[in-house]
N, C-alpha and C positions, 0 to 999 in steps of 0.2 A: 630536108636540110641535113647535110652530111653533119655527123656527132664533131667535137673535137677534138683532137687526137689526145692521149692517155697523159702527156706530159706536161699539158694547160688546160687540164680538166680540176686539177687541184688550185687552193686559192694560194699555194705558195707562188706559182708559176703567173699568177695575172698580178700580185703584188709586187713579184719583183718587177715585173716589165712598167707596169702603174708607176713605180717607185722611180726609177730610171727615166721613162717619161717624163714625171714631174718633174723630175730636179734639172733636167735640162731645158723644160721652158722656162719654171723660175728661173733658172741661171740668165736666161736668155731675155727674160723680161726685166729683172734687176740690172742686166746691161745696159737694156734699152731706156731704163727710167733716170740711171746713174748719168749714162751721157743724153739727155735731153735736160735734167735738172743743172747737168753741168750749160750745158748749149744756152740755157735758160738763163742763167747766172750771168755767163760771159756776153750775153744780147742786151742783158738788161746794164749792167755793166755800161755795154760801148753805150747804147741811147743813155744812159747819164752822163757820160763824157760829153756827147755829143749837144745835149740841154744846155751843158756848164761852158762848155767851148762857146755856143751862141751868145748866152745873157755875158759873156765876159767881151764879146765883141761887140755889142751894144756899147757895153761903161767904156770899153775902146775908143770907140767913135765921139762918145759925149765929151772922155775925155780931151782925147785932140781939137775938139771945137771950142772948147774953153782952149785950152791955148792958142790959137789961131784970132780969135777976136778976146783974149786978155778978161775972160770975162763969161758970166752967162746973159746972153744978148735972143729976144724971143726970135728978129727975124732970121739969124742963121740956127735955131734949132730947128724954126718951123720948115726950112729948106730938109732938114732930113725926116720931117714926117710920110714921105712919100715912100722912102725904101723902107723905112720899119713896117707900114701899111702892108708894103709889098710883102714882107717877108713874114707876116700875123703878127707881129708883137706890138706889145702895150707898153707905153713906158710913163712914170709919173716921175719929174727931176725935185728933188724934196733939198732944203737948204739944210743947213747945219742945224738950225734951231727948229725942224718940220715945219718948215714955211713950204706951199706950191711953187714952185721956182717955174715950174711946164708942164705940160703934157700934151697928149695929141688931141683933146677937147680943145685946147686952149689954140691950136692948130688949124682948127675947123675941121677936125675930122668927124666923122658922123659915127659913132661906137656899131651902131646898124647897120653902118655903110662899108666899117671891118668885120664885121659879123659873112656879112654877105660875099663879101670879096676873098672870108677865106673860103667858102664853101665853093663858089665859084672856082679856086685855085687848089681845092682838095689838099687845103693843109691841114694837119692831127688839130685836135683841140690843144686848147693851152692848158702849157703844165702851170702846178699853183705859182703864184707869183713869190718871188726870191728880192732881196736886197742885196746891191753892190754899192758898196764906197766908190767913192771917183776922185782920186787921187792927185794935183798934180805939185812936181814939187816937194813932195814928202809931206804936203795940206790937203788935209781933207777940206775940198771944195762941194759937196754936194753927195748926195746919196742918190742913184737910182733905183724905184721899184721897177720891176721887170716880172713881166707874163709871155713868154717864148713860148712858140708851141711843140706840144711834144716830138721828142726824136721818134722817125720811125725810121726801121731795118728797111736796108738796102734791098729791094727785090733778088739781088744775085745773093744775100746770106739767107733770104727766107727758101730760095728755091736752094742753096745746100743743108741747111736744114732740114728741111722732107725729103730730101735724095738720103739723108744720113737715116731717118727716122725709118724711110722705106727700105732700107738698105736691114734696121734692125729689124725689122717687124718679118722680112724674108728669112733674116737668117735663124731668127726665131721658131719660124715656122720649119724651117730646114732644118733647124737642131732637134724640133719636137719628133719630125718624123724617123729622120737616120736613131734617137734615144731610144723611140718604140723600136723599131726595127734591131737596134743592139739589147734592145729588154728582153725582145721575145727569145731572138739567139740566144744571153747567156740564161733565158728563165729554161731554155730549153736544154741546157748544156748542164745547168745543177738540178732543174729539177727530174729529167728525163732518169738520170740515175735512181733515184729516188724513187720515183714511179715503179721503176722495175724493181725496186729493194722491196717494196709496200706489196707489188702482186706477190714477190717470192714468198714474202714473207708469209699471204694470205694464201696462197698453194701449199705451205709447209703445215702452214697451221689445218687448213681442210684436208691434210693425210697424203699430201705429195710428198712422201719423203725424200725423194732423187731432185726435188728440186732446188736447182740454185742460184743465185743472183751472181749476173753477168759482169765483172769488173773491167770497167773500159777505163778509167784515170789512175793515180797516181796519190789523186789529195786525199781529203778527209771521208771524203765520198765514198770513194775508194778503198779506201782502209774499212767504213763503214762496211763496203760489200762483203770483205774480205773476211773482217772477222764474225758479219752474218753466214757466208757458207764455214768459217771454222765450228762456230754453235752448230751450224746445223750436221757435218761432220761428225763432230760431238754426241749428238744427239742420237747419231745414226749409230756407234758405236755402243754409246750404251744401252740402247735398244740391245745389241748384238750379243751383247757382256750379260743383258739381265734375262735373253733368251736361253743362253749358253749356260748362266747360273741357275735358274729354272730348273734346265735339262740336267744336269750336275746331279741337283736337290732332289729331283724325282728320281734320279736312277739311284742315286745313295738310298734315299728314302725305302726305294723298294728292295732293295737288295736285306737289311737287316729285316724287314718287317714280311719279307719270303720266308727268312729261315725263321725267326720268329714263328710264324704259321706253321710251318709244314714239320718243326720239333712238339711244338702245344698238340698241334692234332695228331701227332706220332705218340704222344705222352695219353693224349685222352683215349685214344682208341687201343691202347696197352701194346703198343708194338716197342716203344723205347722207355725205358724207367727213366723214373725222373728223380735220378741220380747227383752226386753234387756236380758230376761233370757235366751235366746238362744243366743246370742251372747256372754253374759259371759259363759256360756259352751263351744263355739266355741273359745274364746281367751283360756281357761283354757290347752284346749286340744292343742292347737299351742303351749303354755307353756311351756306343757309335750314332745312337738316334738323338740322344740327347745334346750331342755337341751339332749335331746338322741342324738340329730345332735353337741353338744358341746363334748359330751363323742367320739363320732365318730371322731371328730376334733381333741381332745387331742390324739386320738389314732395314727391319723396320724400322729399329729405333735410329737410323740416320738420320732421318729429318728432328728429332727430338730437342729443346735447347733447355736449358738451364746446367749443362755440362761444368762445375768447377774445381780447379787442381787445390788438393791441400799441402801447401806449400810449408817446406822443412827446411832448414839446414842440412841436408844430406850427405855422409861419406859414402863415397857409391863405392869402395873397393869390396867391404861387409855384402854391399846388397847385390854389386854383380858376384860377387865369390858362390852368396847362397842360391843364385840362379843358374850357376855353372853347376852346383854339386844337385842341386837338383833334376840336373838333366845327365849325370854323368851314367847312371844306369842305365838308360834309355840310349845314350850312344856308346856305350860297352855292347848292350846288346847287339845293335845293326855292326860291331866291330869295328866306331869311329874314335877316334881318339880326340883326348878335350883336353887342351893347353892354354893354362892362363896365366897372362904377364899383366901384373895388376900394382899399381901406383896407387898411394895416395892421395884424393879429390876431394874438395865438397863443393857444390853446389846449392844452390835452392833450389828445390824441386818439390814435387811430390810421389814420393818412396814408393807406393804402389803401383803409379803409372808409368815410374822407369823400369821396375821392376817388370813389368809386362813388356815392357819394350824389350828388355834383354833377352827377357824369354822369347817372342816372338821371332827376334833373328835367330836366336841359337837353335829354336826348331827348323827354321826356313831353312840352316842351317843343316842341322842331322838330317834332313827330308835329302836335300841334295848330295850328299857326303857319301860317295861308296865305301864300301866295306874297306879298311887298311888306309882311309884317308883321315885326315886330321883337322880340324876346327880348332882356329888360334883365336882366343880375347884378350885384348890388349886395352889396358884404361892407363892416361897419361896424360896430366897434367899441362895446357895450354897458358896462352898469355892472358885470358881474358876467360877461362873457365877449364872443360877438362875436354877431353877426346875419348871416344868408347869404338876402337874398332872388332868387326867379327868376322874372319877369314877363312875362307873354306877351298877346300882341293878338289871340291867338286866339277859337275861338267860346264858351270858356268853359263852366264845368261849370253844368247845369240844380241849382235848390234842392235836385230831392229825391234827388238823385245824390250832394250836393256831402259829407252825412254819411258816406258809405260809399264816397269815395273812395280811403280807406286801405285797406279791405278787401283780404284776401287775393283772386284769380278774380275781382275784381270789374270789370265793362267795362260802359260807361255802353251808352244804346242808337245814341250818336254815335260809337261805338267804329270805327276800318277795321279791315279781316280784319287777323290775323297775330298780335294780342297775345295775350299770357297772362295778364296783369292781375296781377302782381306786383311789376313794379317800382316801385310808390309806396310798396306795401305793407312790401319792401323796406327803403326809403328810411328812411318813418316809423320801425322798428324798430332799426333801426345808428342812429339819432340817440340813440332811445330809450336804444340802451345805452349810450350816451355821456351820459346823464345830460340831455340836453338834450330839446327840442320841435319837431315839424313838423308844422306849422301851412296850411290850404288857403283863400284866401278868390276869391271867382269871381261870375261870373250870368251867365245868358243874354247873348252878343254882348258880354261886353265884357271877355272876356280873365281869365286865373288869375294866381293871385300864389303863388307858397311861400314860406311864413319857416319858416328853419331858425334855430332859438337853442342854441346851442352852453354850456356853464360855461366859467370858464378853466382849473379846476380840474377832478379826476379827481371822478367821488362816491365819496361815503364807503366803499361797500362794490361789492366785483367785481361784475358782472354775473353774473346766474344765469342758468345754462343756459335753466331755463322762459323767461327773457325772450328770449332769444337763439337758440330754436330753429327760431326761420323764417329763421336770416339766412344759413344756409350754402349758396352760388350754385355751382353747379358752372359751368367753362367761362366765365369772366366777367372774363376782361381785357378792360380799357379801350377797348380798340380795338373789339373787335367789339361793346360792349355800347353803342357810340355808334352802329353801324349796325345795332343790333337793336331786333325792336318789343314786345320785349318787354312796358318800360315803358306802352308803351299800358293807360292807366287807363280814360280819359274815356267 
């Protein structure tokens, strides 16, 4: 027996069509019960009518007999015992004070003899017996009881009746099959998607990494696929990013901990003294290892949470001032020039974590800054808090760089050796949880700009650890994170 195919193998796809089935024969069986209990109503209906129309044609007839002989007279009533006979009814004529007035005993009729005559004439049984007044003159002359036999339907309403009920019960059956038939189409139209999302998904997860889910619509589905290949995209990326950092890490690594070796065992075997200038090459170099062992730290400690800002009243002009002069040796050296246009501000914040931010661009900063170019910081008072831009004459980030500048590992292909590619990334995130924006605009040759937008105000609700679990820096006082390259994005 051939399998089922992948798209109503899941119980999404036999529920929806189940579902869809059902509801179209209930529909179709509530049609059929609502117009038969109608059909039923309106039959029983006309045979009341039809009951009430007889017994009033009897008190008719009684009527007009009393007027005709002035009177209730037994031999002209007994003259109409023959058609009542005929027709199954019983009649008893009762006086004003319940006296016998007549009946068809009193007739000679044989009660046995209407028994038999109706069965012979296949009349309905008689309905209960009913009283009518008999009227003439605006005098009640007499009371008739009456026993009529039941109304029955017309053979041309019963036979449209079953034409209608057969008519439902097809169209029932027609709506059940076309309902399966549109169940399995759309179970196969939403869940077919679905199915393919589930392998991809389960190809991705067993190490297909090229694998990716086919977008054929437009809806929710669709968007589903779309941003399942974005993750997986994603994913592929930073694979690339933590292979590339790796490589990075090992080649830094080895590079100091070469010379390292090959000065120690130059010192041990007496070929080089171990002079103060060898030792200051030997701290430099532990320096350089020390801060790649902090990037390696911070890398780990990403996933870390309980990350929280200790928030101040802050004047950020003091804390950006003392992070400009703190770096101004450092870009005298490379021959960049540091210019600051500083306002006025306070914020709530927390003063160590802005303070790292500033540093962080102003290295990103001197890293990209040729010799004879200039680094402007501008801090300036906004409607709703403050503004911290930091602009450089550097070579500038390329377009298709310029979105994934904030990236975590991420280092443009203009990048020098020695980065990690986290300090913007960094940066971006302590603004983030300050409730505020940073912001990169740039182009080919013609220098980067950062705007950091700060609130004056704390936001409304703490930072959550998710947002704040990239920002825990191991080793990252101020000092040495102005002579590290970390920061290197570009």
């Amino acid at each position: 027996m051939p399998s089922l195919p992948l798209w109503l193998r899941g119980r999404v796809a036999r529920r929806l069509a189940l579902a869809i089935t059902t509801a179209a024969v209930a529909a179709a069986a509530l049609t059929a019960i609502v117009v038969n209990l109608a059909f039923g109503q309106r039959f029983a209906d006309y045979l009341d009518t039809q009951q009430q129309a007889r017994a009033q044609q009897v008190v008719t007839l009684l009527a007009a007999d009393y007027q005709t002989d002035q009177g209730w007279r037994t031999e002209s009533l007994d003259r109409l015992a023959p058609g009542l006979v005929m027709s199954g009814d019983t009649v008893e004529l009762l006086a004003p004070g319940g006296r016998t007035i007549w009946s068809l005993a009193d007739a000679g009729v044989d009660p046995a003899m209407t028994v038999m005559h109706r069965t012979m004439m296949g009349t309905p049984e008689l309905a209960p017996s009913v009283r009518g007044a008999i009227t003439v003159d605006g005098r009640e002359v007499a009371t008739a009881v009456l026993a009529v036999p039941r109304a029955a339907a017309p053979a041309a309403d019963r036979d449209f009746r079953d034409a209608v009920n057969g008519l439902l019960l097809a169209a029932g059956l027609g709506a059940g099959a076309v309902a399966l038939l549109a169940g399995l189409f759309l179970a196969r139209r939403t869940t077919r998607p679905l199915a393919e999302l589930t392998a991809a998904a389960d190809e991705l997860a067993a190490g297909v990494r090229d694998r990716r889910a086919h977008v054929s619509s437009r809806d929710e589905i669709g968007q589903l696929a779309r941003s399942f290949n974005t993750m997986a995209d994603a994913l592929d990326r930073e694979d690339e990013l933590r292979r590339a950092f790796a490589a990075d890490i090992a080649h830094e690594l080895r590079t100091p901990l070469t010379i390292l070796q090959g000065q120690l065992e130059a010192v041990r075997d007496g070929i080089t003294p171990a002079d103060e200038q060898l030792i200051t090459s030997l701290h430099e170099e532990s320096r350089r290892m020390t801060r790649l062992v902090a990037d390696l730290e911070t890398m780990a400690d990403a996933g870390a949470a309980g990350f929280t800002l200790q928030r101040s009243q802050v004047a950020l002009r003091p804390l950006i001032a003392a992070a400009v002069d703190r770096l101004a040796a450092h870009a005298a050296q490379r021959g960049v020039r540091l210019v600051a246009l500083l306002e006025e501000a306070t914020v709530a914040a927390d003063p160590v974590r802005i303070s790292q931010v500033v540093t962080n661009l102003l290295s990103n900063a001197a890293t990209y800054t040729p010799p004879g170019g200039t680094i402007t910081v501008t801090l300036a008072r906004s409607t709703d808090g403050a503004e911290l831009a930091v602009a450089d004459t550097g070579s500038g980030i390329p377009d298709d760089e310029l979105p994934r500048v904030f990236d975590r590992f991420f280092r443009g292909a203009g990048a020098p050796p020695g980065g990690s590619g986290i300090g913007l990334a960094v940066a971006a995130e302590l603004v983030a949880a300050h409730g505020g924006t940073l912001t990169a605009q740039s182009g080919p040759r013609c220098g980067s700009r950062f705007l950091v937008r700060l609130p004056a105000t704390a936001p409304g609700r703490a930072p959550h650890s998710q947002d704040l679990h990239h920002l825990a820096l191991a080793s990252n006082t101020s000092a040495e994170i102005v002579g590290s390259t970390t920061t290197s994005r570009r």
